[in-house]
LOVEX-58563 format. One line per field, with one value per residue (C-alpha): residue number from 0; residue in three letters; x, y, z. Coordinates in steps of 0.25 Angstrom, whole numbers. Example, Ala and Ser with C-alpha at 12.3 -4.5 7.8 and 13.67 -1.06 7.14 Angstrom:
BEGIN
num <- c(0, 1);
residu <- c(ALA, SER);
px <- c(49, 55);
py <- c(-18, -4);
pz <- c(31, 29);
***
This chain:
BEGIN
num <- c(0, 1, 2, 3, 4, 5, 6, 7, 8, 9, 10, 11, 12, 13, 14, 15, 16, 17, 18, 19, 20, 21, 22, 23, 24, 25, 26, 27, 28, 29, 30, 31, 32, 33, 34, 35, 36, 37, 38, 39, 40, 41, 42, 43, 44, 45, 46, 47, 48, 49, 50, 51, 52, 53, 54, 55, 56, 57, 58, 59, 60, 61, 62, 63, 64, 65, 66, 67, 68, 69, 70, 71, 72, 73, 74, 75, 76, 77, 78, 79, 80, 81, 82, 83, 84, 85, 86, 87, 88, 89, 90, 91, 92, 93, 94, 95, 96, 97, 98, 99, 100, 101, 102, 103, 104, 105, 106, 107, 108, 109, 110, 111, 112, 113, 114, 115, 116, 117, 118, 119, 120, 121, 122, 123, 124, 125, 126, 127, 128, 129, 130, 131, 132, 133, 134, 135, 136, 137, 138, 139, 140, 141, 142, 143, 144, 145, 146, 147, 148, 149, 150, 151, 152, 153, 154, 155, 156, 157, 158, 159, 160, 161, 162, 163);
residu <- c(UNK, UNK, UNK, UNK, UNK, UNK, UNK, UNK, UNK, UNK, UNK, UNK, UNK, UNK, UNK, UNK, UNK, UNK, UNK, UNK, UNK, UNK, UNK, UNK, UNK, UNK, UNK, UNK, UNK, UNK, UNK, UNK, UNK, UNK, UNK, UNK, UNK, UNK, UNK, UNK, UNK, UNK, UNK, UNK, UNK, UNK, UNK, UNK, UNK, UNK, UNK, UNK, UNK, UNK, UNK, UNK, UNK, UNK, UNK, UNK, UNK, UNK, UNK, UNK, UNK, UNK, UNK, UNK, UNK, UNK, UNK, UNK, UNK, UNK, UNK, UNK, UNK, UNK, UNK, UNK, UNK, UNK, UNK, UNK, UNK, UNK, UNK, UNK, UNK, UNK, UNK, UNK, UNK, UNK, UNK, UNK, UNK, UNK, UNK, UNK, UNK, UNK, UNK, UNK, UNK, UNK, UNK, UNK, UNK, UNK, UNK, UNK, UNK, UNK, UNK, UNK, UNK, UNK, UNK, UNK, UNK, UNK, UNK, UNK, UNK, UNK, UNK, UNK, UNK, UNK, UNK, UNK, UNK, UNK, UNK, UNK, UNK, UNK, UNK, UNK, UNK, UNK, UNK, UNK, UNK, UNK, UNK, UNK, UNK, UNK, UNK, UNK, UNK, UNK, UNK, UNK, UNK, UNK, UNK, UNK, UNK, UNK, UNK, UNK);
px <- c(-84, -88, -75, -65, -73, -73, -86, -94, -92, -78, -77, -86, -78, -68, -79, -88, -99, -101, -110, -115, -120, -132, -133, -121, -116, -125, -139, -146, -153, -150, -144, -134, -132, -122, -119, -111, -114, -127, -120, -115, -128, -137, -129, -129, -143, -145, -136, -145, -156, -150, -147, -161, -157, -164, -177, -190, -195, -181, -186, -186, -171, -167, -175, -164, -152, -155, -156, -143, -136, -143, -140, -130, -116, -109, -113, -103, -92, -97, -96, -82, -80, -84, -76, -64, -66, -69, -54, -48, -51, -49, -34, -32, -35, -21, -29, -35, -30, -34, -30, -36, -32, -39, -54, -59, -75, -82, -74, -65, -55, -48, -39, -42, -27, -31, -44, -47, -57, -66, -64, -65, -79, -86, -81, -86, -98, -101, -99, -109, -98, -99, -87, -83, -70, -63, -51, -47, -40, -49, -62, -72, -80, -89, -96, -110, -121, -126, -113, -115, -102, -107, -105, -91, -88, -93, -86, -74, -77, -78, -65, -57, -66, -62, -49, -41);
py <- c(-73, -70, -75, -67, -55, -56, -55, -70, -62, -58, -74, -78, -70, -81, -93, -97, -103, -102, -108, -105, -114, -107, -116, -121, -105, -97, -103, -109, -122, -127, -118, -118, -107, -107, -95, -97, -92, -95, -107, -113, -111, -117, -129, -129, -129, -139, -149, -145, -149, -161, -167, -165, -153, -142, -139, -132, -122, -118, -104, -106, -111, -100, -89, -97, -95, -81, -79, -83, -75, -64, -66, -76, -72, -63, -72, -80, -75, -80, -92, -90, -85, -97, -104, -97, -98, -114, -114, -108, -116, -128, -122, -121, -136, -144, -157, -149, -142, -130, -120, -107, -100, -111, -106, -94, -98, -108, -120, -125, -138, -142, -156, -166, -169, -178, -186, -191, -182, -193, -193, -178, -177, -190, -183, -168, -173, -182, -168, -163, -155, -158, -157, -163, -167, -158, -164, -176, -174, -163, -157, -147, -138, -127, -116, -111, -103, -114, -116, -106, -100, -109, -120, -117, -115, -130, -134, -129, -136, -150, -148, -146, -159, -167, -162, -164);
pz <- c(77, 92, 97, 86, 85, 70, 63, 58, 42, 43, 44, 33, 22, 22, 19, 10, 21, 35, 45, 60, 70, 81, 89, 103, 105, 98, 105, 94, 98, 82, 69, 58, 48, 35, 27, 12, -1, -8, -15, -3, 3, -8, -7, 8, 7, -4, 7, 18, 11, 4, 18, 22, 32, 35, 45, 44, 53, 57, 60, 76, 75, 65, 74, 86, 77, 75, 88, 92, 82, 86, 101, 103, 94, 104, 117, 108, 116, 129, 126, 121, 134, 139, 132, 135, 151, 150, 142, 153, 162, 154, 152, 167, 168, 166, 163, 152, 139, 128, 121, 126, 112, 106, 113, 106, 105, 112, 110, 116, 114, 126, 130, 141, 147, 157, 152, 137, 129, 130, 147, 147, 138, 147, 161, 156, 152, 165, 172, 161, 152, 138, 129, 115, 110, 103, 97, 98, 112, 114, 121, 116, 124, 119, 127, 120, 125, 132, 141, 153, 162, 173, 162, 160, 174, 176, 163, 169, 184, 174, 170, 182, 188, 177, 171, 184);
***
């Protein structure tokens, strides 16, 4: 919604249920919400309980979600921003491949053209990057509000140490 401009109701016409995560980009140390008719709901529930989820006391991480919809949504974009920067550098790297369309939030999905994924995520990390396979001959990167632009800029020194 934050990236497209387009309210988060203008997408929930078109479904019966919905759900939002707080916690990565919003801030929220844990959280989950799910919105849907009062059928859908009910049964949601009844699964929940059947499962044996649910916690007690929640308040203090519901008072954190709350905080974060209240305070977090449009810092949204700064991590799209981020996003987008670390995709540029990642397109000027000839040993490393994506699609810049393809980044419009905080994800991004690149290709290693001179190491396996496998190589790339164990030679990031020793450099302490973390990255996750994407696709199958792909990796994942994701900027949230803990991923600082001192973070990218040495996210993008990694690269070009290891992607040479």
């Amino acid at each position: 919604s934050v990236a497209s401009g387009i309210p988060v109701r203008d997408y929930a016409v078109y479904f019966d249920s919905m759900s939002c995560c707080f916690s990565k980009a919003l801030g929220a140390p844990v959280g989950s919400i799910i919105s849907g008719t009062k059928d859908f709901i009910k049964e949601a529930y009844r699964i929940r309980k059947a499962w044996g989820g649910g916690m007690r006391q929640a308040g203090v991480l519901a008072a954190a979600c709350l905080y974060a919809l209240k305070n977090n949504i449009e810092r949204l974009s700064e991590d799209h921003e981020k996003a987008r920067m670390l995709a540029k550098a990642i397109n000027e790297n000839p040993n490393l491949e994506i699609g810049l369309d393809s980044v419009q939030t905080n994800i991004l999905i690149f290709k290693p053209l001179n190491l396996s994924v496998e190589e790339s995520i164990r030679k990031c990390k020793e450099e302490g990057l973390l990255l996750s396979v994407g696709k199958i001959d792909s990796l994942r990167a994701v900027t949230h509000l803990d991923v600082t632009f001192e973070d990218i800029n040495k996210a993008i020194q990694i690269f070009n140490k290891i992607f040479v």
